[in-house]
C-alpha positions as CSV (number, residue, x, y, z in Angstrom):
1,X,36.2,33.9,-144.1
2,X,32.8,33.1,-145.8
3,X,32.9,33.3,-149.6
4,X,30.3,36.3,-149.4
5,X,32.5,38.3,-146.9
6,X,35.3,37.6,-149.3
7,X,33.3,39.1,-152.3
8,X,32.4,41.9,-150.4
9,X,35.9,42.4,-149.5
10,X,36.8,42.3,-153.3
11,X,33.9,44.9,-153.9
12,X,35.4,47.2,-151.4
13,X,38.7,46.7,-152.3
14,X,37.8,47.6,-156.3
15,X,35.8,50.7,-155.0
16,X,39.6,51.5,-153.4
17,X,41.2,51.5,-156.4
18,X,38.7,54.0,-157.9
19,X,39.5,56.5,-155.2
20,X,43.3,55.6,-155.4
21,X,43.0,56.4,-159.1
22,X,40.6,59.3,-158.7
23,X,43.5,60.8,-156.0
24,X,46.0,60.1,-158.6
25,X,44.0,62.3,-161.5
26,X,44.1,65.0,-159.1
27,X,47.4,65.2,-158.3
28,X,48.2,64.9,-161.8
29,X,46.2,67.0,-163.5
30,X,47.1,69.7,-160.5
31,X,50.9,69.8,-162.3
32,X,52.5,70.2,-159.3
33,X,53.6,66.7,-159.1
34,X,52.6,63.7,-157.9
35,X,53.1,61.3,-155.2
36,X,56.2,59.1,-155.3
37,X,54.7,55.6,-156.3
38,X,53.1,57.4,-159.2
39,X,56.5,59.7,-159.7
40,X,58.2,57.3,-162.5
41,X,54.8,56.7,-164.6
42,X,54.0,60.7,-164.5
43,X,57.5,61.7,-166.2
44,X,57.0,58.9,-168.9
45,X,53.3,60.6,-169.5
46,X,54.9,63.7,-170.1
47,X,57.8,62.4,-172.0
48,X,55.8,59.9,-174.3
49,X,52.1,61.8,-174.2
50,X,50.7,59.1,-176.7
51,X,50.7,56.9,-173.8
52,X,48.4,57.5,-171.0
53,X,49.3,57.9,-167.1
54,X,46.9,55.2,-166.6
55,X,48.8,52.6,-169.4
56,X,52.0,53.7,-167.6
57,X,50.7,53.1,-163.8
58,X,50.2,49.4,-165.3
59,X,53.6,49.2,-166.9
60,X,54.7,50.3,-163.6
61,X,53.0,48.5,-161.2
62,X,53.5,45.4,-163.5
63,X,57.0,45.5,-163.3
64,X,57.1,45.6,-159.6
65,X,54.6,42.5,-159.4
66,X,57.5,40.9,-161.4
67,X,59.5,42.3,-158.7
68,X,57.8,40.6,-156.2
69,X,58.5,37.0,-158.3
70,X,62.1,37.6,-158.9
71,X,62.3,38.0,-155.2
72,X,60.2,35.4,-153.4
73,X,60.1,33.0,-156.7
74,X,59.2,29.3,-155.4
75,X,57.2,31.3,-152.4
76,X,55.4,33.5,-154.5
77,X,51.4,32.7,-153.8
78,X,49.3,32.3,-157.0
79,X,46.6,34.4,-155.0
80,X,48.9,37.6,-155.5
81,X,48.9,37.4,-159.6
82,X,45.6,39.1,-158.7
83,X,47.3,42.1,-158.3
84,X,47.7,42.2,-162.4
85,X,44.1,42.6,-163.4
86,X,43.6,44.9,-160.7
87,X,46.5,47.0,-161.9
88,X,44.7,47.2,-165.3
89,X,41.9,47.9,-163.3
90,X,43.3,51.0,-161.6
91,X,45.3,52.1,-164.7
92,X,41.7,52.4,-166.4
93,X,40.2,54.1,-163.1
94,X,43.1,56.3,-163.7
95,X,42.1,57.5,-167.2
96,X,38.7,57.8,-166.4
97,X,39.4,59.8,-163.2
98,X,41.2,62.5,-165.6
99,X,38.7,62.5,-168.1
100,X,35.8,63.3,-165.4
101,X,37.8,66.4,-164.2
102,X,39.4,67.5,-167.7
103,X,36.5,70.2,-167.9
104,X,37.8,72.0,-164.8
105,X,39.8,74.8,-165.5
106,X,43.2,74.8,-163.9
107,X,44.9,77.8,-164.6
108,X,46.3,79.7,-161.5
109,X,48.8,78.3,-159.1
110,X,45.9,78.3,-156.2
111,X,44.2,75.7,-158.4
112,X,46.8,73.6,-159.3
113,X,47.6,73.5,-155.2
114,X,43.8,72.8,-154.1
115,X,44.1,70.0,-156.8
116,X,47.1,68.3,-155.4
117,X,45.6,68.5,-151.6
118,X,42.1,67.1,-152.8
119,X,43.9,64.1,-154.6
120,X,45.8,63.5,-151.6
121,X,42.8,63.0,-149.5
122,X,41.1,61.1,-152.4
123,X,44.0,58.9,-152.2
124,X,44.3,58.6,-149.1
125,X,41.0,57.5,-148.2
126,X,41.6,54.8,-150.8
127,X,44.0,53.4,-149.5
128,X,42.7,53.1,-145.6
129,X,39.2,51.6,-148.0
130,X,41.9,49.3,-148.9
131,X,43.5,48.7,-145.9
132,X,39.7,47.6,-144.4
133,X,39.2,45.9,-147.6
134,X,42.1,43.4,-146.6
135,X,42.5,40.8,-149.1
136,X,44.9,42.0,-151.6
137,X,47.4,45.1,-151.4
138,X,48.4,47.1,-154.0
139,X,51.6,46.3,-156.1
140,X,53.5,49.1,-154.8
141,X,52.7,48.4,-151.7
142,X,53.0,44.2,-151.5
143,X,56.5,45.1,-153.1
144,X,57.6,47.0,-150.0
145,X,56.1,44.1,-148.3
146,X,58.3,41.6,-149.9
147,X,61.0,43.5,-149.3
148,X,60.4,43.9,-145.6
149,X,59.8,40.5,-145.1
150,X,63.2,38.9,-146.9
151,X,65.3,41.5,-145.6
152,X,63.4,41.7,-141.9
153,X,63.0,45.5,-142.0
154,X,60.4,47.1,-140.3
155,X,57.4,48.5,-143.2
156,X,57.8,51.4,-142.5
157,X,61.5,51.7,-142.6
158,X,61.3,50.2,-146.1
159,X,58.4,52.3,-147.3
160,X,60.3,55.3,-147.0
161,X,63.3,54.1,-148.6
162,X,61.1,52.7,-151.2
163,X,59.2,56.0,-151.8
164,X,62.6,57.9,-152.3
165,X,63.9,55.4,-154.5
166,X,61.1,56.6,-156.9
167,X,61.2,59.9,-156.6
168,X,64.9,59.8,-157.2
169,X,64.3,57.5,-160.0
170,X,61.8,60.2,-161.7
171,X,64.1,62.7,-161.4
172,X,66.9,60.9,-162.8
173,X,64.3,59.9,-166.2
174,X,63.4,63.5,-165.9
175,X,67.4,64.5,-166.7
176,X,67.6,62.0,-168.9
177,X,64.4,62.3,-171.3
178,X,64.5,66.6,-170.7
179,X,67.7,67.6,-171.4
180,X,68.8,68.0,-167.7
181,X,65.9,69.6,-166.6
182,X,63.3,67.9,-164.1
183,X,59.9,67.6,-164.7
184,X,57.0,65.9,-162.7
185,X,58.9,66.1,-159.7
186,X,57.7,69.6,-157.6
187,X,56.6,70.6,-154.2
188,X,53.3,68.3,-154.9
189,X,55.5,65.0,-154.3
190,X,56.6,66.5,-151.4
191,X,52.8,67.3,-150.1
192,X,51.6,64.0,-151.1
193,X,54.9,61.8,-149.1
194,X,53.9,63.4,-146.4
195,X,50.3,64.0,-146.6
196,X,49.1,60.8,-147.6
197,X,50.4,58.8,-144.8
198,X,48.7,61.2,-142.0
199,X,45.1,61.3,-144.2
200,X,45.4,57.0,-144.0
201,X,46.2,57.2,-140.4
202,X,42.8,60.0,-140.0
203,X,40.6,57.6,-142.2
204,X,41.5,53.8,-141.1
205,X,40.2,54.1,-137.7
206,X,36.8,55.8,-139.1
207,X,36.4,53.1,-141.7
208,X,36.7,50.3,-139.0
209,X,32.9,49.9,-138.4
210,X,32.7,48.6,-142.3
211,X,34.2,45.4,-141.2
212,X,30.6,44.5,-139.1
213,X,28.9,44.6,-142.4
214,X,31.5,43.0,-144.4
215,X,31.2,39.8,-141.7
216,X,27.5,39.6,-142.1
């Protein structure tokens, strides 16, 4: 790979994570939950409100990048501590995806629903961008892939286990900081587990033809 396709690759991959974050917005700002890598960040925001979803997307994704070193330590490749600065990155995307819809008034049920399904198509054309991008994966989603690879589980197998595990986690914070009540944790998660998967599987295949212009 060229060092111009690689920038380009970089440039695609950072426009990703604006339409990652952008889906994330929505599904937050819809109220209806959100999906279950953002789950844990989303009850802190609501918990601690001086602290932004963005800040705690970082915190989060952060801590699993440090997941990925307690696991792989010695093996660990330098190139993948890229994933901090673009976890800032998207933790600012983040904030500035909810700002840029604040002025929209949602205020009925119908809303808050047409909110959650537009961020899950947001999100999940980000992530087939950054699935075409391929030069860096998400922290979320490198974490699974540790985790697959040392324990020699299929992705997929480990994805789902992995998205559970957070959604189970949020709930338990959500008992925990809300006096046994849960918050951030509603049919939207549900929408967005499932939804997101099948809008990546829609949009990878269309996004393909990017890679001609990427090699040039």
């Amino acid at each position: 790979m060229t060092k111009k396709e690689t920038a380009k690759r970089y440039i695609l991959f950072i426009v990703s994570l604006f339409f990652i974050a952008l889906g994330i917005a929505f599904t937050k700002s819809g109220e209806l939950g959100v999906s279950p890598i953002s789950s844990v960040p989303n009850v802190l925001s609501i918990r601690f409100e001086n602290v932004s979803m963005g800040n705690w997307l970082t915190v989060w994704n952060c801590i699993l990048i440090a997941g990925q070193v307690l696991i792989l330590r010695k093996k660990f490749q330098p190139i993948q501590l890229l994933q901090v600065p673009l976890s800032f990155l998207c933790g600012y995307f983040t904030d500035f995806g909810m700002w840029c819809i604040s002025f929209i008034p949602v205020n009925s049920y119908i809303t808050r629903l047409i909110f959650v399904l537009a961020g899950v198509v947001i999100l999940g054309f980000g992530i087939a961008l950054s699935v075409t991008a391929n030069v860096i994966m998400n922290a979320g989603e490198a974490f699974v892939k540790v985790v697959a690879d040392v324990s020699k589980k299929k992705f997929g197998n480990i994805k789902i286990a992995f998205d559970i595990s957070n959604v189970l986690m949020s709930v338990l914070l959500s008992l925990i900081l809300f006096d046994f009540t849960i918050v951030g944790a509603r049919e939207g998660t549900l929408i967005a587990a499932v939804g997101t998967g099948l809008v990546v599987k829609f949009f990878t295949p269309l996004l393909k033809p990017i890679n001609r212009y990427l090699s040039k």
